[in-house]
C-alpha positions in Angstrom: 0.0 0.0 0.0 1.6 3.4 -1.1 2.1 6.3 1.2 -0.2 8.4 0.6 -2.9 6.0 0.4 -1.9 5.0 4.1 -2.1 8.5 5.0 -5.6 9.0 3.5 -7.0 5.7 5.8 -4.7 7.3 8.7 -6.6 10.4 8.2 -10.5 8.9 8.2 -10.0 6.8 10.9 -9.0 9.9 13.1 -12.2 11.1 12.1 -14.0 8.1 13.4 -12.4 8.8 16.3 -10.1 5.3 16.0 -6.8 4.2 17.3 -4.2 4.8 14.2 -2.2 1.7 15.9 -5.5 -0.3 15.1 -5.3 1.1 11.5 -1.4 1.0 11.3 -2.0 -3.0 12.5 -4.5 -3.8 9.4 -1.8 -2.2 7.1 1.1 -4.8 8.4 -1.0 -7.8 8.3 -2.1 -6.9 4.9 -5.6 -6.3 5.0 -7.0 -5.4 1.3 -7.4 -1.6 1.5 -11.0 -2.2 0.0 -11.9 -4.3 3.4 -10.2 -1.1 5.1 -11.9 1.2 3.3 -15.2 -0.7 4.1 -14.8 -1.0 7.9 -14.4 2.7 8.0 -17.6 3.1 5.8 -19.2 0.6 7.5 -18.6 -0.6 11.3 -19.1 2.1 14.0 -17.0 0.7 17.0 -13.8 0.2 16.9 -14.0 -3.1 19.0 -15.8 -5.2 16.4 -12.6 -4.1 14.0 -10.1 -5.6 16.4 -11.9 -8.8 16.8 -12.1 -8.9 12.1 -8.3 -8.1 12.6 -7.7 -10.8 14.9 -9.5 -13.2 13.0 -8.0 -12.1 9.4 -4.7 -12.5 11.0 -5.8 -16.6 11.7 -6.9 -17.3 9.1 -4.2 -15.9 7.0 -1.3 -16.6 9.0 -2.1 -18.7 11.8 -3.6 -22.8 12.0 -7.0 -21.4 9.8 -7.3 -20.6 6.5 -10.4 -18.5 5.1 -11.5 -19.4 1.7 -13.7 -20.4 -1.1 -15.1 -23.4 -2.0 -13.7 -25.5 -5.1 -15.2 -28.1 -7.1 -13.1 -30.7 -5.1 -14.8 -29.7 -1.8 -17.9 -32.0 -2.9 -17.2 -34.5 -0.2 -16.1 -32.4 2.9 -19.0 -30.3 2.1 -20.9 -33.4 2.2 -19.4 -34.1 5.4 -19.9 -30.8 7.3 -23.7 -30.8 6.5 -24.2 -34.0 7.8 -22.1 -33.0 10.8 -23.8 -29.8 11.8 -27.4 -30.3 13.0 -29.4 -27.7 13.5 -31.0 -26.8 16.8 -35.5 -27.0 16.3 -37.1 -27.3 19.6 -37.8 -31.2 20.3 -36.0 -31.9 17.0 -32.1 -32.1 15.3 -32.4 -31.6 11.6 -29.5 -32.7 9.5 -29.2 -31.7 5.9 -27.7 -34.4 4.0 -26.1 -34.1 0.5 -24.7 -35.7 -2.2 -23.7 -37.0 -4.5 -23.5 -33.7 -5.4 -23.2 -31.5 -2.6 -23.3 -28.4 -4.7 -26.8 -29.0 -7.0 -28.8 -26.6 -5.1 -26.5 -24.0 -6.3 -26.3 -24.6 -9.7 -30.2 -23.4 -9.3 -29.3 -20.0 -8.0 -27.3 -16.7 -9.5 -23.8 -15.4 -8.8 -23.3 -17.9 -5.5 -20.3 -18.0 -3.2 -19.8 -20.3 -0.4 -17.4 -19.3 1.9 -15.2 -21.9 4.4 -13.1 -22.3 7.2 -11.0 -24.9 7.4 -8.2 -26.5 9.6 -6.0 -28.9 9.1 -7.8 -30.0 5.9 -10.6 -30.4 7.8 -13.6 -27.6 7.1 -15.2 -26.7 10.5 -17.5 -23.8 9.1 -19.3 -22.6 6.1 -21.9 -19.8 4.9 -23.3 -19.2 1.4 -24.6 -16.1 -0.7 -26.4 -15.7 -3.2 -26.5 -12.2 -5.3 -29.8 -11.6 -7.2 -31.2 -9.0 -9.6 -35.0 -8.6 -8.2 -37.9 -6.1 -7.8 -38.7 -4.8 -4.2 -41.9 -3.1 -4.0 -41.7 -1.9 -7.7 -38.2 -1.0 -7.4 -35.7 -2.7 -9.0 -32.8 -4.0 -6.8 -29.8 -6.5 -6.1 -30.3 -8.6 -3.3 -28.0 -11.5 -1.6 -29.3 -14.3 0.2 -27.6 -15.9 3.1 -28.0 -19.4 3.8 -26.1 -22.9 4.4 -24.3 -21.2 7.5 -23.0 -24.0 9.8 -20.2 -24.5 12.4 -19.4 -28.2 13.6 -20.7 -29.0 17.3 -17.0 -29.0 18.9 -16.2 -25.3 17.4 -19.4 -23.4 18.2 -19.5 -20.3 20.2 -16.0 -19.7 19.7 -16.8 -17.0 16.8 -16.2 -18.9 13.4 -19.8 -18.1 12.8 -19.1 -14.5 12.3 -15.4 -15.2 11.3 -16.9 -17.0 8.2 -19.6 -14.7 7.1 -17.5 -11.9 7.7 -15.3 -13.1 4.5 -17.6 -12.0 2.3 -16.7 -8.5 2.7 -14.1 -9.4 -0.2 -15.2 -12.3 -1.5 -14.7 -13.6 -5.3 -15.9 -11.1 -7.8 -19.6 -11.4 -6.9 -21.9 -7.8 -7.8 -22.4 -5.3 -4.8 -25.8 -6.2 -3.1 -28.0 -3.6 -1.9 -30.0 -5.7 0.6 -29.8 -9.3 2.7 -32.2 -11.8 3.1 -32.6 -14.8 4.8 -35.3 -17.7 5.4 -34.7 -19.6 8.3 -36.4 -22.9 9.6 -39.4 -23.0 12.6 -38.0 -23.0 16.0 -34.3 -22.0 14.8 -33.5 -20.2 17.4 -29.9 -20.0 17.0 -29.4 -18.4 13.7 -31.7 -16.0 15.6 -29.6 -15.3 18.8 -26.8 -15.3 16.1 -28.3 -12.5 14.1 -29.1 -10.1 17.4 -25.7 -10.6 18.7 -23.9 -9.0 15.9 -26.5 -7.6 13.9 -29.8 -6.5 16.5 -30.6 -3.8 14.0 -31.8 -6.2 11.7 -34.3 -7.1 14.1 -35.9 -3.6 14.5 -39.5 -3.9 13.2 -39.3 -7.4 12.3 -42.9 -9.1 13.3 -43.1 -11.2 16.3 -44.3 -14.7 15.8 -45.9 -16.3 18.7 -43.8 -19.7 20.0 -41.5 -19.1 17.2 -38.9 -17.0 15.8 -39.1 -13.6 14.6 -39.8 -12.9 10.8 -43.2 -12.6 8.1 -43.8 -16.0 7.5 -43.7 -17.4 3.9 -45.2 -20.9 3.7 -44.8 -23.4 1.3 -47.4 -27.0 0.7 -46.1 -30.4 0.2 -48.2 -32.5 -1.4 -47.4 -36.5 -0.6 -46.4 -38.4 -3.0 -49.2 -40.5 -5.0 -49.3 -41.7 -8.4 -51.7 -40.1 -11.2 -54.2 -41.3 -12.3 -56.0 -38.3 -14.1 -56.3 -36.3 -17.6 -52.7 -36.5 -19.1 -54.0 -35.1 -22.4 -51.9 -32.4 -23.8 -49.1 -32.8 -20.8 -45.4 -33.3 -22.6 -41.8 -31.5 -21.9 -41.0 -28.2 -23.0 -39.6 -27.8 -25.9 -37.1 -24.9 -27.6 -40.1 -23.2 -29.2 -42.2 -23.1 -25.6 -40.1 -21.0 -24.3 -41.4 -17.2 -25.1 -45.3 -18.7 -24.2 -43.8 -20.4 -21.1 -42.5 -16.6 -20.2 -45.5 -15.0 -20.9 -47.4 -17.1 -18.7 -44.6 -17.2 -15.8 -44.8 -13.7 -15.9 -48.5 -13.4 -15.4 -48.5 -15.6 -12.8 -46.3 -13.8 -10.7 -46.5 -10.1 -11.5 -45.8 -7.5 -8.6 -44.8 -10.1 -5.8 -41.6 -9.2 -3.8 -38.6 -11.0 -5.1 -39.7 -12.0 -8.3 -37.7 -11.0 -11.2 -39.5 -11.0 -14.7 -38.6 -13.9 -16.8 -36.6 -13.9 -20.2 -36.3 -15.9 -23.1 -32.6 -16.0 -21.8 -33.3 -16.7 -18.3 -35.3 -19.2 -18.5 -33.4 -21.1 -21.3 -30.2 -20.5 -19.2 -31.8 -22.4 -16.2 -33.0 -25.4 -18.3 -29.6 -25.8 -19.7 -28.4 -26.6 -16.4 -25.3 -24.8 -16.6 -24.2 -26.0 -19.9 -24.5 -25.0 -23.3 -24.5 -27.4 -26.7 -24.8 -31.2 -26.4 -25.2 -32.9 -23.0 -21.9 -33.4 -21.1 -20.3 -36.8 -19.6 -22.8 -37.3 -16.6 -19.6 -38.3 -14.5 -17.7 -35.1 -15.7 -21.1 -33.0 -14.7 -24.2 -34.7 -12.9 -28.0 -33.6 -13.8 -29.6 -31.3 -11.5 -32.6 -29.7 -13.4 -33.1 -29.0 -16.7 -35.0 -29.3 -20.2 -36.2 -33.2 -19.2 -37.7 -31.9 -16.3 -39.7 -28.9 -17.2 -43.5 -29.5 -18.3 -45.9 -27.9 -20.2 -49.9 -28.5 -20.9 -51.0 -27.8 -24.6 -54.5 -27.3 -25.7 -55.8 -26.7 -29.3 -52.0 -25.9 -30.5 -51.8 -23.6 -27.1 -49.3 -23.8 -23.9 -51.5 -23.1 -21.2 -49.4 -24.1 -18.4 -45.8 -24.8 -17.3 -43.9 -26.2 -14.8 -40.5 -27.9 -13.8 -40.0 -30.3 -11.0 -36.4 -30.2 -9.4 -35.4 -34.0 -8.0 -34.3 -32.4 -5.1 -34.3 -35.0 -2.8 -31.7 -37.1 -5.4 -28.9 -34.5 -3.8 -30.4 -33.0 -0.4 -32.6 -34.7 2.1 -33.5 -33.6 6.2 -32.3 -35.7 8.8 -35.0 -35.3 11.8 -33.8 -36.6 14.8 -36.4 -36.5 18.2 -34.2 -35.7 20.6 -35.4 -37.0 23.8 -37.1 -40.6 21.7 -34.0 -40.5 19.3 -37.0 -41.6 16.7 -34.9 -40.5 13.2 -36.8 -40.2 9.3 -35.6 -38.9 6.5 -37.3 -36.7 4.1 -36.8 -36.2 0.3 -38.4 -34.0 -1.7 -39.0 -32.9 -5.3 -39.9 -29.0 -5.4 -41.8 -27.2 -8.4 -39.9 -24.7 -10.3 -40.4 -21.8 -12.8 -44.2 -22.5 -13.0 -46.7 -20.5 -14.9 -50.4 -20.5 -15.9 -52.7 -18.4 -18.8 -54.7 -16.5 -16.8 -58.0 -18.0 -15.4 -56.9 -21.5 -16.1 -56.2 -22.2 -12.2 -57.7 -25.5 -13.3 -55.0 -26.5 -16.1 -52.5 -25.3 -13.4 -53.4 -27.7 -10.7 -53.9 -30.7 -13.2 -49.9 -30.5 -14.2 -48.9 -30.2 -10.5 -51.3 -33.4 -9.8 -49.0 -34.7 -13.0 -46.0 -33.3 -11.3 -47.2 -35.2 -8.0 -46.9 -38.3 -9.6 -43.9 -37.7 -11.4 -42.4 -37.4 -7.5 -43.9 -40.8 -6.5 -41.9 -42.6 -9.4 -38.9 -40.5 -8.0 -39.4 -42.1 -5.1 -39.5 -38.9 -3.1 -41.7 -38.2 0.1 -43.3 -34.5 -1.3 -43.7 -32.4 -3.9 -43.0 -28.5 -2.6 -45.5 -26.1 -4.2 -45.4 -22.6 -3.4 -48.9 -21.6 -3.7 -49.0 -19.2 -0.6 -50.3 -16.7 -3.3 -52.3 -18.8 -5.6 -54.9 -20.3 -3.1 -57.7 -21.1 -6.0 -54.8 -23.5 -7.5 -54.4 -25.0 -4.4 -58.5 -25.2 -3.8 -58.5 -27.2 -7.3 -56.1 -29.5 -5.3 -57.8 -30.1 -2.1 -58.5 -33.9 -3.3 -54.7 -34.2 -2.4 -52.9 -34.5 0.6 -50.9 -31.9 1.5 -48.8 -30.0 4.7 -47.8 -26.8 5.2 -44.3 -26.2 6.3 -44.1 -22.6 7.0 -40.2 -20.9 7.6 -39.5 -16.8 9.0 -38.3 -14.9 6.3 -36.2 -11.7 7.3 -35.4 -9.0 5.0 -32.6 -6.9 5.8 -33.7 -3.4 5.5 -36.9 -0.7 6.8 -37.4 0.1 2.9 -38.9 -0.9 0.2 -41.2 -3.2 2.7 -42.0 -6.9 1.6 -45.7 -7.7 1.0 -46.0 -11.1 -1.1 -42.7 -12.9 -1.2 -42.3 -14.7 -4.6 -41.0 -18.1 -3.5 -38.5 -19.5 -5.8 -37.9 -22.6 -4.4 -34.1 -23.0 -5.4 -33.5 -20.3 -2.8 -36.0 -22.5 0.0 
């Protein structure tokens, strides 16, 4: 770092009224000057620098190293899911993955997942996710948080914070404007987490009764069953679908929070499954979602309605574990994505999802998720099925613009 550059972060930090040895500290162990510059834009006591200092100087130069996630990571990834439960009243939830530990992220936009890890082993992890989105008409980037765990034998020690803290310089990934986060019923540690070192997140967020803090966002899972209805008209998407299929995506899901307009692009992008041209070596790059998965309902040369269904549970399934009984099952779930009707034809909707519902019974998988929080006369064409609701706290990081109806896409669930 030059001189004068030095002198000009010298100079600020006086006027924040910090140490210059604090400053003069960061400078010898290297800090970016971006992170500097940051922490004098950003953090207000001069306490909660010392304790990023002493953890960047770890975790650089002592027995931790702070870093990204690699392609080679699939298995201790793996491993540090299924080795950090999460806390839910009477229950431990475990998230299992794999084979591919990474799928669900192949789902979302501009994703890093940080680490920390010791002796080759990695004890702590926390993923974002940086999305372009409408707010409450406004157009915005957003980042979603999620996927932050610590092992059991190196909580509440501070690698919690340490690892979300890396994203202050992580990767190239696009400035965000605003964080969210949806957390699970009865998670009251990511809460307690979250007030420690953030309580101004909290102010204004609505009080749930017996639960945690948040708006509530709910999502149905229908059990599994096979079909036996109308299959007329129901086949996969093809290329030439796609600009109907956005049309009717579109319509669906005008003005709710969080959901960005479909393109032609976007939504080709997605079914291609992170690839372009013909298929790749499945052992070179496994399925997670794409064109074979994504169905449509034609009627008199029309697409009507659309849908995908996302073999979810093939890569990540919940662990519950009673804790006083030790009474253990396993769930596995299929989830519906990028879903779409012509107005009015509710009915055409809910007879592709009964479709879908079947389609998750030969998977094998315990549910289909449907987000139909919104779209209760879909659901009401349904009610012949058995469904659940499982119902999460959603917190949004900011007073303004204020979330009404979260879109639910249910990569990000």
């Amino acid at each position: 770092m030059n001189d004068d550059r030095v002198e000009r972060i010298l100079q600020r930090a006086a006027e924040r009224g910090w140490s210059p040895d604090l400053v003069q500290r960061a400078v010898d162990l290297r800090v970016p000057v971006a992170d500097i510059e940051n922490w004098l834009r950003w953090i207000d006591d001069e306490e909660s620098v010392k304790r990023r200092l002493d953890w960047h100087e770890r975790l650089t130069f002592g027995d931790l190293r702070g870093r990204e996630a690699r392609g080679n990571d699939n298995e201790a990834f793996a491993d540090l899911m299924a080795s950090s439960a999460e806390d839910l009243g009477e229950w431990e939830i475990t998230t299992e993955r794999g084979p591919n530990a990474f799928a669900p992220y192949r789902l979302q936009e501009n994703v890093t997942i940080l680490l920390i890890e010791k002796e080759g082993l990695l004890i702590a992890s926390c993923s974002f996710s940086g999305r372009k989105t409408i707010v409450g008409g406004k157009k915005m980037v957003v980042r979603y948080g999620q996927a932050l765990r610590v092992r059991p034998e190196f909580r509440r020690q501070g690698y919690g914070d340490a690892v979300r803290n890396q994203s202050w310089g992580a990767g190239v990934t696009r400035p965000t404007q605003v964080q969210y986060d949806i957390m699970r019923s009865q998670n009251y540690a990511v809460v307690g987490w979250w007030k420690k070192y953030h309580p101004e997140v909290y102010d204004g967020v609505p009080e749930r009764e017996g639960d945690i803090p948040g708006e509530s966002v709910t999502v149905l899972q229908y059990t599994r069953r096979a079909f036996d209805g109308d299959a007329s008209g129901i086949r996969k998407v093809a290329p030439a679908d796609i600009p109907r299929c956005v049309e009717i995506i579109n319509a669906t899901h005008d003005g709710q929070d969080l959901f960005r307009p479909y393109t032609d692009a976007f939504l080709s992008d997605r079914l291609d499954d992170g690839w372009w041209g013909d298929p790749p070596d499945e052992k070179f790059w496994p399925h997670v979602y794409g064109w074979d998965d994504h169905y449509v309902i034609e009627e008199d040369g029309r697409v009507v309605a659309c849908a995908g269904l996302w073999d979810r549970g093939r890569d990540m399934r919940d662990r519950w574990r009673h804790k006083e009984t030790g009474d253990e099952r396993v769930v596995a779930a299929a989830a519906m994505m990028d879903f779409g009707f012509e107005p009015g034809r509710e009915d055409a909707m809910a007879r592709l999802i009964a479709y879908l519902i079947g389609e998750t019974d030969k998977l094998g998988r315990d549910y289909l998720l449907a987000p139909l929080e919104h779209l209760p006369a879909v659901a009401e064409h349904l009610s012949d099925y058995e469904s659940s609701p499982e119902t999460r706290a959603f917190r949004w990081g900011a007073p303004e613009p204020k979330i009404t109806r979260v879109y639910l896409d249910m990569a990000y669930w």
